[in-house]
N, C-alpha and C positions, 0 to 999 in steps of 0.2 A: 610231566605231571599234568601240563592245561591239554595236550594231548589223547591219556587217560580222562579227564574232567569232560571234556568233550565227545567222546566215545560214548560213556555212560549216558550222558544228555542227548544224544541221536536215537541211541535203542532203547531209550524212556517215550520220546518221540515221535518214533514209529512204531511203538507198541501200541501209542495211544492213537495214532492215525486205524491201526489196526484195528486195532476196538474201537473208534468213530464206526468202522465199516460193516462192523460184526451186527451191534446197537444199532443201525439202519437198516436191518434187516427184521420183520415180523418173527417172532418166533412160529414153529411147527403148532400143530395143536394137539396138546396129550405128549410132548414128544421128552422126552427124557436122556440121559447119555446112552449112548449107544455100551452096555454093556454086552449084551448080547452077540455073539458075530453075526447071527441071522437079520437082526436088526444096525447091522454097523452099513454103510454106504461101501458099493465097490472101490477099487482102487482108481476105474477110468471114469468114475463119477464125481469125487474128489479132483482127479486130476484137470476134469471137465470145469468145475469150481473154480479152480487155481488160476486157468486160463481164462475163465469168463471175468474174474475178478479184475485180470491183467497182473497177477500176482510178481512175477519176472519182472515187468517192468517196475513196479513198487519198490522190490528190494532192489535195482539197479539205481533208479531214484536216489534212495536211504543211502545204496554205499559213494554213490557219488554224493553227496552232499558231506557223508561221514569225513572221507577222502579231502577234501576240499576245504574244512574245517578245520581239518588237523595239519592242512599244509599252511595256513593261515597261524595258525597259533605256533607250529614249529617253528615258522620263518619269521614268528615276532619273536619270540625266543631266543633262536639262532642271532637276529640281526643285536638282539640286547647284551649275549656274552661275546659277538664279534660285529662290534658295528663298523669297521673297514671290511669284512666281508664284500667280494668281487661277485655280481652276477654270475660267474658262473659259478661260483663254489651255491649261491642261495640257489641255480637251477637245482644243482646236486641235492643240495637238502629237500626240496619238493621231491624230487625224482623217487625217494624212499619212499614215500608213501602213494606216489603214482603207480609206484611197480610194487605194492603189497597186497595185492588181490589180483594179482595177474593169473592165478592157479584155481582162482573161485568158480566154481562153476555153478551158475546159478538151477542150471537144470538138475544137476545132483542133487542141487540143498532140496529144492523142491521135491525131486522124489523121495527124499527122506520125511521131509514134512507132510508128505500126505500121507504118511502111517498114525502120523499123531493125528489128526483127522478123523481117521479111521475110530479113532480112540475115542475121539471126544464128543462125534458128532452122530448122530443117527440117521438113517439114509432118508426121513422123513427132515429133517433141519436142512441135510442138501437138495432135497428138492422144494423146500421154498425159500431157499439162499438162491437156487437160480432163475427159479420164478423171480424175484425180487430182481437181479440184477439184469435180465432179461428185458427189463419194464425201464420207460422213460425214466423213471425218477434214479431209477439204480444207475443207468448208462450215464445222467448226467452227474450223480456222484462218482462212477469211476472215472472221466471226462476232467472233472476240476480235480481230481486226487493229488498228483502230482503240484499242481500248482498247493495245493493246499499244505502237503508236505512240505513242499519248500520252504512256504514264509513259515508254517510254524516249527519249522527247524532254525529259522533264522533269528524268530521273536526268542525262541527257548533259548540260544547260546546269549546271545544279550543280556537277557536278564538273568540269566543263571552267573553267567560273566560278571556281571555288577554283583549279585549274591556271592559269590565264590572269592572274590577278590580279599575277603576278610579272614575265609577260612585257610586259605592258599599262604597268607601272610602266618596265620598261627601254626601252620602245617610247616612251614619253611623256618620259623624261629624252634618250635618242636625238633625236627629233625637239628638244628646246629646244635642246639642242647644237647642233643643224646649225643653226636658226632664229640661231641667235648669230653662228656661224661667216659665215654667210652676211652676217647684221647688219655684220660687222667689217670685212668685204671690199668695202663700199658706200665710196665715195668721198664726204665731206661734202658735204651741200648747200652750192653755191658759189652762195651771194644777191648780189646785184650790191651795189658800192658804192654807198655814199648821195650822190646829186647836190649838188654846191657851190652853196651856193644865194650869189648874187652881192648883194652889196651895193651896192642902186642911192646913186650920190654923188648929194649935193642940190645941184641947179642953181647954176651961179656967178651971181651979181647982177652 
């Protein structure tokens, strides 16, 4: 569950790092969504984007922090229902989430993402998205990005931590409630009668 709670809080985020980044760029002038295909941006112009953004390293960023968060919360977890837990079983439990994105390939995600690009953006928006990031003031926001990602993924789990702590507790008496509810509603195991066991008579003389 603190697991899920924290997932959720990473890709809030990074949504919102995202949009810091979006928001720091001038809009086009006259420029509209790219409905049109004639007015949509190529695919190696976007692509262009992606990398001038440093967009790969941003989500490598985001899932290592993810990753690392949830090994944190697992391993409080884990050590709470088995607090004689031996380091090596606690490497084991990290280990599942170290090796859960080992099949990710960020270069894929990103070819996929730059269709929605395509979609939402007009080839006048990418050309002064990379005018912007071209320019001193963009290079020094992709520069601190990372760092900036970080603490405010670190300030978000805290305080959300502290917020959550109350609903975690009514989510956890919830669930034993219904696990009861549920218990009560089970019709008793009906075990079969115990077989007569017959009394052999001893033979008449």
């Amino acid at each position: 569950m603190k697991a899920i709670v924290t997932f959720i809080l990473l890709v809030f985020i990074s949504c919102a790092c995202t949009q810091a980044q979006i928001n720091a760029v001038p809009p086009a002038p006259a420029s509209t969504a790219a409905t049109a295909t004639s007015d949509a941006p190529s695919r190696d112009e976007v692509m262009k984007l992606l990398e001038l953004t440093r967009a790969k390293r941003n989500m490598s960023v985001a899932m290592d922090g993810f990753v690392k968060a949830a090994q944190q919360g697992s391993r409080q977890t884990f050590t709470q229902r088995f607090p004689n837990a031996t380091p090596a079983q606690l490497a084991m439990a990290d280990e599942l989430w170290g090796d859960i994105y080992k099949d990710v390939s960020f270069d894929e995600m990103l070819d996929k993402i730059a269709g929605v690009y395509q979609r939402h953006l007009t080839k006048q928006d990418v050309v002064a998205m990379t005018a912007f990031y071209t320019s001193a003031v963009g290079q020094k926001l992709l520069d601190q990005m990372p760092a900036i990602m970080q603490e405010s993924m670190q300030v978000g789990t805290d305080y959300m931590r502290d917020k959550m702590k109350p609903a975690l507790a009514r989510m956890d008496e919830h669930m034993k409630n219904l696990m009861e509810s549920v218990s009560e509603q089970q019709p008793p195991d009906a075990s079969p009668a115990p077989k007569r066991v017959s009394k052999k008579q001893p033979p008449k003389k």
